[in-house]
C-alpha positions, 0 to 999 in steps of 0.5 A: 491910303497913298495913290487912292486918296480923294482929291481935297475937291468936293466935286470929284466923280468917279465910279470907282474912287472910295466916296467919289460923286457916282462911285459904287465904294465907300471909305467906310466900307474899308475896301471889302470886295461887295460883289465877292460878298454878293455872290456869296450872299446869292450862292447861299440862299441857292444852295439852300433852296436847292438843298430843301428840294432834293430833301423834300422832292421824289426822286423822279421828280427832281429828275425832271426838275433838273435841280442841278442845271436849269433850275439852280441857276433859275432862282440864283437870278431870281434871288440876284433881281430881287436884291437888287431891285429892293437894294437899289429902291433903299439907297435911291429912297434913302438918298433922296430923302436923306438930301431933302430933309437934311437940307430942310432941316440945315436952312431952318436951323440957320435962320434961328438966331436963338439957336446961333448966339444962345447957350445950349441951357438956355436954349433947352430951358425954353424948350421946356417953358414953351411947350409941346408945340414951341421951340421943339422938332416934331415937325423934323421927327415926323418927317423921317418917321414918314421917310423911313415908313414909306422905305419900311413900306418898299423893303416890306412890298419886296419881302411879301413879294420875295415869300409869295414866290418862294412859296409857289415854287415850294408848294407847286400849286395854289389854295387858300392859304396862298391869299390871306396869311394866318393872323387875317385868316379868319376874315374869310367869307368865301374862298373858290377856286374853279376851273374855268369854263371857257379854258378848264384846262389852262385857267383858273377862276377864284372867288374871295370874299373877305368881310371886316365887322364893324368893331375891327375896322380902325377908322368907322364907316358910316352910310351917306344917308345916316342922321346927324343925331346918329352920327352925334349920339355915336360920338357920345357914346364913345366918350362915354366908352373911354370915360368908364375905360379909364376910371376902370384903368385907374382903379386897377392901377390903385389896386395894383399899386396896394398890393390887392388883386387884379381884376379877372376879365369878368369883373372888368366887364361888371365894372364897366357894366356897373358904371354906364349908369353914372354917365347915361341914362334911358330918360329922354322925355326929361332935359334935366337928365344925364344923357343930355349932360353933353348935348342938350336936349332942346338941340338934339330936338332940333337936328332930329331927322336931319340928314346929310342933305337939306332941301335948298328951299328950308335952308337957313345958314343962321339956324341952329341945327344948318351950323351943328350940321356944318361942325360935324360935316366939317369934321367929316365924320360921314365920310372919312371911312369910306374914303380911307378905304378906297383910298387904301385900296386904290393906292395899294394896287397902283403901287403893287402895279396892279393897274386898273382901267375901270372904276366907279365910285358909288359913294352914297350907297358906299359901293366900289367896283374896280375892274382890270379891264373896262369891257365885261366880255369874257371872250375879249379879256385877257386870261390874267385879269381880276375884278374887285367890289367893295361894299359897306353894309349895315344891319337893315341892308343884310335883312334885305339881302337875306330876303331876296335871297330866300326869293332866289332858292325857292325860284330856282328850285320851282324852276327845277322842279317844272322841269324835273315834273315834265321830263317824268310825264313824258318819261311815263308817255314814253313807255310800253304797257307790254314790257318792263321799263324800270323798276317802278313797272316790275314793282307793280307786275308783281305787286298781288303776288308780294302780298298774297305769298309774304305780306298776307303771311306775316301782316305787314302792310305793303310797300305801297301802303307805307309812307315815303318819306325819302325821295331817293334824292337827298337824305331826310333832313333834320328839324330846323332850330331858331339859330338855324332860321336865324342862320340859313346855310341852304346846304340841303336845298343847294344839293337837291337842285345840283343832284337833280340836275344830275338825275334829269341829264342822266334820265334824257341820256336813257330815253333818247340815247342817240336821237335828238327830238325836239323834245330833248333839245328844248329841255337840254336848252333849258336844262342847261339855262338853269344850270349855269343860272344855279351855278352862278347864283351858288358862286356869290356869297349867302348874305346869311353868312355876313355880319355888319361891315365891310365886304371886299369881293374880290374875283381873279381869273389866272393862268394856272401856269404863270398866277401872275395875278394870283401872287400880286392879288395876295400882297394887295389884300395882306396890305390892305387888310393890315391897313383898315382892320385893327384885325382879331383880338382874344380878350383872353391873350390881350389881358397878359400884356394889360398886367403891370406886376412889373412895377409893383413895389412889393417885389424884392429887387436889391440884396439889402434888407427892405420893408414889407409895407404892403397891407394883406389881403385876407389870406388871399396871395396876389397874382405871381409875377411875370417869368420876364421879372424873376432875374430882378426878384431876390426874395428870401425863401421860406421859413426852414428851407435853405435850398441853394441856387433857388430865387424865391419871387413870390410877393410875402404875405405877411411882415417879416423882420429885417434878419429874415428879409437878409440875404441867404444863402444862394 
């Protein structure tokens, strides 16, 4: 190495000596040029960029892009910023984790004297004898479990970010899959976007509403005001749900493990079904019975209608039902869901520097609001801001909600149809008895004169005489059925009130043209009261459409240009939905991974000769291995076939001797 050669001296700083305090070179790096290697790196994901776009692109359009000058050299400093900052948060994250926890590690080592003056055997013997929580490093593997799991979490934030906007550029324009990716796809309540009112031109508003049941939420949330002997027959019957799990489990391994037929997804259910009366039952009045076999039934009497809170004056910290409340509050089981979602959902945005500077928490009705900025004045906010609710909701608070909102369609399609009543009175007191108007008047003129010269002639009944049954205003619809009443979309009250809205500016823009009474101002005045009322109402979500859970509500006023928050919004609702919903799972997919055909003893793997001791199963073959297992599976082909270079990995079904379990001809 001669002249570069680091001084013998620990304490040597220079920024460009291989491994020297401060230097941006290393002696493992063999002297290679990094930043040859960077521009390099930076160039190709460039070229390649650029290449898709004039692949992809019209032509005009790439003239007018200027592919070749401003925008190449755009993204080559877009691309160079992003490595950059994600390479320095890797070494800057690394290096000081990696000082503290070796340093840790190092002082804790050195006051063991076991570990000094001891022989490694006898140092892992007593390992062995002490156990699990003696004599072992689980505190040391934790900790750079949660070194490299927030570095995993900074490299993770910049890729998100990295697609988000690599994508943008690709599409030029923004939808609903610019939000949630396809494995949270189906999360989606509601997802808007709509110019907005004040700036329809230059700013977007979006509404997105994503709703997570009950069964996909990791950690379960529960209202403020639940009963303990909810909270406690919950956890009873979640034991009871793991017990029947893993007497299911070991039976299909003992199935498994003779050779028989795994079970089909159905007859997993039965099972279980099957099994839920070996543990519980629906006997409540006798104490001697099994649901009480985990609480007894005198202590379940005693927490009966108990709360999260007692009245100061009844309470008695030496009576029963005072410390079984005081266990299950201890474990927190009433709060800790809520709490791990807002807490989720705060530390996401202040990491992601989504900053916001209102909050209010509204813990006993588990409801969060978060807003960007304090004031709720769209003329004073910026044209970048977002808004977020958070709200649990349970079963008896949807059946409310679903009320009210039957309420709020019938008031406003009362209110409508007042206006719509008033505006044809004076409609009809507007017009001339002498002359034609619309065609109402020249049905009418000519009423006498269509039944005496075509309906006298041919017995039909005049149009008069027939029953209307289309309003000309929407289309006849269809009877409901009880899954339609159980389920309201409102789709058809919807688009009468938005077509009649329509239909009345219209028929004032007729009767008054240019004037401007003070008939027609009034109900313009009124008319457009109830419109944006209507539109309002329309952009919030049906509670018909939601399901027990939580709802994240979130709206986002952007810039249609820059969608600065748009993109950030995205990788804030990826990584919180990644965060509290174990999300969608198919029963169907996840039995593939449930199978253990991999460890079955009846699969041939070696060339010698071995002994099929597995019982039959009365004519019946057993499910066919996994394609992963056919290179380990040798098995002899059938009787009479000798076809080379084929791998029978079939199980046999009957026993075999030792010159037909041979080897044959490959």
């Amino acid at each position: 190495m001669g002249s570069v050669d680091l001084p013998k001296s620990p304490n040597v700083f220079h920024p460009e000596k291989p491994s020297a305090v401060g230097s941006r070179n290393s002696l493992a790096q063999e002297y290679r040029d990094q930043q040859i290697e960077v521009n390099q790196l930076l160039e190709e994901e460039t070229n390649k960029v650029i290449h898709h776009l004039t692949a992809k692109l019209p032509k005009d359009v790439l003239e007018r892009l200027d592919v070749m000058g401003g925008l190449k050299e755009k993204l080559y400093n877009y691309f160079n910023q992003n490595y950059q900052n994600m390479f320095n948060r890797y070494m800057v994250t690394t290096e000081d984790e990696m000082v503290k926890k070796v340093r840790n590690y190092i002082d804790k080592e050195e006051t063991k004297v076991l570990a000094r003056y001891t022989p490694k055997e006898i140092a892992d013997l007593l390992d062995a004898v002490g156990g699990a929580d003696k004599f072992n490093t689980g505190e040391i593997e934790k900790s750079m479990v949660n070194m490299y799991g927030h570095l995993q979490g900074h490299i993770q934030r910049g890729v998100n970010e990295l697609e988000t906007h690599t994508n943008s550029i690709l599409r030029q324009k923004t939808d609903t899959g610019a939000f949630v990716r396809g494995e949270n796809a189906y999360s989606i309540v509601k997802c808007a976007f709509k110019d907005n009112l004040i700036k329809p031109k230059t700013v977007s508003d979006v509404k997105l509403s994503v709703n997570i049941l009950d069964s996909e939420l990791i950690s379960p949330i529960f209202h403020y005001q639940v009963t303990v002997e909810y909270l406690i027959k919950d956890l009873v019957s979640k034991h009871i749900i793991d017990s029947i799990d893993k007497e299911i489990e070991r039976i299909k391994d003992q199935r498994i493990d003779q050779g028989l037929e795994e079970f089909s997804d159905s007859e997993v259910i039965f099972s279980k079904i099957n099994r839920v009366e070996n543990y519980t039952d629906d006997n409540a009045e006798e104490a001697k019975s099994k649901r009480y076999s985990y609480i007894a039934k005198a202590l379940m009497e005693r927490i009966a209608d108990l709360r999260a809170e007692i009245d100061p004056e009844a309470f008695d910290a030496l009576n029963v039902r005072e410390n079984i409340k005081k266990i299950v509050d201890i474990e927190n089981i009433r709060n800790r869901g809520f709490n791990t979602a807002i807490n989720s959902i705060t530390s996401i945005l202040d990491t992601s520097k989504m900053g916001y500077q209102f909050i209010e928490n509204l813990k006993n009705c588990r409801e969060v609001i978060i807003r960007e900025y304090e004031d709720t004045d769209v003329a004073n906010l910026p044209d970048e801001r977002y808004q977020i609710k958070l709200r649990y909701f349970d079963n008896a608070q949807l059946i409310e909600d679903r009320k009210a909102y039957d309420v709020q369609i019938k008031s406003f399609e009362t209110e409508i149809q007042h206006l719509w009543d008033l505006l044809e009175v004076i409609y009809q007191d507007s017009k001339s008895s002498f002359k034609i108007s619309d065609f109402d008047d020249l049905a009418k003129k000519n009423k006498n004169r269509i039944k005496k010269l075509i309906k006298d002639k041919t017995g039909d009944p005049l149009y008069e005489d027939i029953a209307k049954v289309w309003d000309e205003i929407s289309f006849v619809p269809s009877a409901e059925t009880e899954v339609e009443k159980a389920n309201r979309t409102y789709y058809y009250e919807k688009d009468r009130i938005r077509t009649r809205i329509i239909l009345m500016r219209e028929r004032m823009k007729q009767m008054y043209d240019y004037l401007y009474p003070i008939e027609r101002r009034v109900m313009e005045s009124r008319l457009s009261g109830l419109e944006t009322e209507y539109f309002r109402f329309d952009y919030m979500i049906n509670p018909y459409h939601l399901q027990p859970g939580l709802l994240l509500d979130v709206d986002i006023t952007s810039i249609k240009r820059k969608k600065v928050t748009l993109d950030s919004m995205a990788n804030v609702l990826n990584e919180f939905l990644h965060g509290v919903s174990k999300g969608f799972q198919d029963a169907a997919f996840a039995s593939f991974s449930r199978r253990r055909s991999t460890v079955r003893e009846d699969i041939t793997q070696s060339f010698g000769s071995v002994e099929d001791t597995r019982p039959s199963v009365s004519g019946l073959d057993a499910p066919p291995t996994v394609v992963a297992d056919a290179p380990k599976a040798i098995a002899a082909p059938k009787r009479g076939r000798r076809t080379a270079g084929v791998v029978d990995a079939k199980p046999k079904r009957r026993r075999r001797s030792n010159r037909e379990e041979g080897l044959t001809e490959l």
